[in-house]
N, C-alpha and C positions, 0 to 999 in steps of 0.2 A: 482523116487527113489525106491530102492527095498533093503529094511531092512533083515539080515539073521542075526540068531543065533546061527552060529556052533561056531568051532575052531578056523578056519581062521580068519573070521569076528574078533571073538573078540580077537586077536595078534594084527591085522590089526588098532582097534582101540587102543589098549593099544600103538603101537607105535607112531598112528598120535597124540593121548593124550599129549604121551612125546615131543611132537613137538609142541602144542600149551602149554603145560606148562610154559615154559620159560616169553610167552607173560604176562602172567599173573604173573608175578616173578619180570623181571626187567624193565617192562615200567611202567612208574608213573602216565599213565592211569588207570591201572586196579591193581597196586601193592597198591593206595594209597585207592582203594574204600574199606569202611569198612562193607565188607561180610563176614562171618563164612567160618571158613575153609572148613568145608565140604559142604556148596554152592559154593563155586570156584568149587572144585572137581566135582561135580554134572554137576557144569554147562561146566567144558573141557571135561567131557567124553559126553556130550551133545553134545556140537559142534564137537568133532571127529567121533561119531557114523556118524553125518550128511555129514562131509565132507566124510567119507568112502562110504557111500549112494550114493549122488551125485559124484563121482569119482571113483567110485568101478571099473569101466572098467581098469582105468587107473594102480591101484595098482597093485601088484606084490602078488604072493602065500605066505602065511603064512611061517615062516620058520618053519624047519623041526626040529629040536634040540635046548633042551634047550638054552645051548649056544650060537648057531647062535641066540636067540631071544633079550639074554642079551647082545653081541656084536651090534645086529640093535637098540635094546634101548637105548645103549649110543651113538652110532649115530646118531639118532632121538634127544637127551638131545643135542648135539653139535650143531644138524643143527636149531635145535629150538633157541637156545641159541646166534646165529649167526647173525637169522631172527630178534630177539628181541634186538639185539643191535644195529643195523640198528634205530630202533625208538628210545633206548632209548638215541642214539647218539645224535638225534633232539631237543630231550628236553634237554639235555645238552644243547643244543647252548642257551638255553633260563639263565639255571641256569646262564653258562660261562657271558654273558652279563651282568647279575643280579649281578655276582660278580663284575664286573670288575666296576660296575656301584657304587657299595658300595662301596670298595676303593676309588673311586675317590670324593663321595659324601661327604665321611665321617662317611656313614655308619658300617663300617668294625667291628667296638665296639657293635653294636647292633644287634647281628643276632638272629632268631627265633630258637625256638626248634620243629623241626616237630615231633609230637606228633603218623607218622607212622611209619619214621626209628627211631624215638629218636635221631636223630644228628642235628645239627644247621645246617640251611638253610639261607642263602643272602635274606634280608627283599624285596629289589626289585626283585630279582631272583625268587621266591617264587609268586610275583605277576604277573609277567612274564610269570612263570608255570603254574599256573591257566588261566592266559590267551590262554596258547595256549592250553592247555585241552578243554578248550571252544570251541576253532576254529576247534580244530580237531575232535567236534563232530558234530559238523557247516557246516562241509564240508563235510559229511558223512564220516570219516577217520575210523568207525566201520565196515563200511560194505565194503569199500575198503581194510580191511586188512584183513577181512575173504577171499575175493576174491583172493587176496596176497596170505595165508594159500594155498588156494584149486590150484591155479597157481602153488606155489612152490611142492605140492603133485603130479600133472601132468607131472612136469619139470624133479623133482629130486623125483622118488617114495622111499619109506621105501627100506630098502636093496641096496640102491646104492651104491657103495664105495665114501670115504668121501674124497678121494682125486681129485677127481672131480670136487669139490668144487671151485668157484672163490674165493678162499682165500684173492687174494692181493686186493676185491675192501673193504676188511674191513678198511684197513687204509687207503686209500680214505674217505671212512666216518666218519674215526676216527679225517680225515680235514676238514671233514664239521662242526663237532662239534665247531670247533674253529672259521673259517673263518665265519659261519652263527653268530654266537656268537657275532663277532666284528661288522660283519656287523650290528646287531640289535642296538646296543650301542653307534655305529660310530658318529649319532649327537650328545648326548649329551656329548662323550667324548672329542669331539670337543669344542664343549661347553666349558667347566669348563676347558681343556685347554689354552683356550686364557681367561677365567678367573685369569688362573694361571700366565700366562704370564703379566698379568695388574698390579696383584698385587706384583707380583717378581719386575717388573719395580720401583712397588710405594714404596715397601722396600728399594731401592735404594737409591731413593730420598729422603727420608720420614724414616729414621730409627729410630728414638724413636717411630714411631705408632707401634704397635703389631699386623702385616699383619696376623698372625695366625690365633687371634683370630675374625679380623675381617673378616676373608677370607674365614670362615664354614660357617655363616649361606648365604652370598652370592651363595656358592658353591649349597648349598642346594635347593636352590629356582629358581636358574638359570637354576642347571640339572634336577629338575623334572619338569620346564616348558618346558623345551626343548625337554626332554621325553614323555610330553603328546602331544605337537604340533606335534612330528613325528610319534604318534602312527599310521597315516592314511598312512605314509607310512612304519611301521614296517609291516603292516599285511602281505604287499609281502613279505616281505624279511622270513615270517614266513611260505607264499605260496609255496614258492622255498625250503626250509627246508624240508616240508612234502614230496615234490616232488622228493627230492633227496633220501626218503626210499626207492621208490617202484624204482626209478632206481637203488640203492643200491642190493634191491631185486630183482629186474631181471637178475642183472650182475652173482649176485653170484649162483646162481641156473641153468643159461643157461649153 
């Protein structure tokens, strides 16, 4: 790698900066760690000096006028911004699950207050999240999405026009968020459906018992056994999720 100090060099990084900014903004890997603001900052124009290094061939000449700098900035803020919905589409699928899972627990009364957006968060969805934060540093998912960064910087350099872009595979992954989702959830809402259906029957039969209220703590115990017993096979279903970024990000870039 061969580090420079003029003009160029530093446009060159102030754009690729705006491009990994976003990562650090909307994915709940790196939006939820509690660093000082000006260590994030420190640490994205780190990693853009580096990727400008290692890819310098590839970039494109500094632009020439202010204005061209501020029209590739917010196109850099777009494409970053694009990159990083792609992930944080993924971990939705975990939240999407985690909700669907309270609903049906009984949970839905109980949610957390996350303490980094301040908004209530789904008590299983939440553990859900953390779990796949885990996997995804488990699987090396840090150094595979630097390589994503530097990929997409090769593919699509600073100055491209933004029309180029494969737009339409964002709502593709805006179905992954669902479809991974349901899939994570699928046994145990299975589960507590034919729960449901026992007790619908028993009301039937049986109408002075109060199937309500004997039919929560059931509900409860039934779907988080059935939630831990599938955990050996959520971890694919959460394989294929991550999988589905870096083809998310290939599409949209090629």
């Amino acid at each position: 790698m061969v580090l420079r100090a003029d003009s160029a060099w530093a446009a060159l990084v102030l754009l690729v900066a705006l491009r990994v900014t976003p990562l650090f903004v909307m994915v709940p890997v790196f939006a939820a760690a509690p660093a000082p603001a000006a260590f994030r900052v420190i640490l994205i124009v780190a990693i853009a000096a580096t990727l400008v290094a290692a890819t310098g061939a590839a970039l494109p000449a500094a632009p020439a006028t202010l204005g061209a700098l501020f029209a590739q900035a917010a196109g850099e803020l777009t494409i970053g911004a694009a990159l990083a919905f792609g992930l944080a589409a993924a971990f939705g699928a975990f939240l999407f699950a985690g909700r669907l899972l309270d609903m049906q627990f009984g949970f839905g009364i109980a949610n957390l207050i996350d303490p980094v957006t301040r908004a209530q968060a789904p008590l299983i969805g939440t553990g859900l999240n953390l779990l796949a934060v885990a996997l995804f540093f488990a699987v090396d998912g840090h150094h595979l999405l630097l390589r994503a960064i530097a990929f997409s910087l090769e593919r699509f350099p600073p100055g491209r026009p933004l029309g180029e872009l494969a737009l339409g595979s964002v709502v593709g992954q805006f179905g992954v968020m669902f479809t991974a989702g349901l899939a994570i959830a699928a046994p145990a809402l299975l589960a507590v459906l034919l729960l449901d259906i026992g007790f619908a029957l028993m009301s039937r039969t049986m109408p002075q018992m109060n199937v309500f209220i004997i039919a929560i703590p059931f509900k409860i115990v039934l779907g988080l056994a059935v939630l831990a017993a599938s955990l050996r096979f959520v971890g694919a279903a959460m394989g294929r999720t991550f999988e589905s970024v870096f083809r998310y990000w290939s599409a949209l870039v090629s």
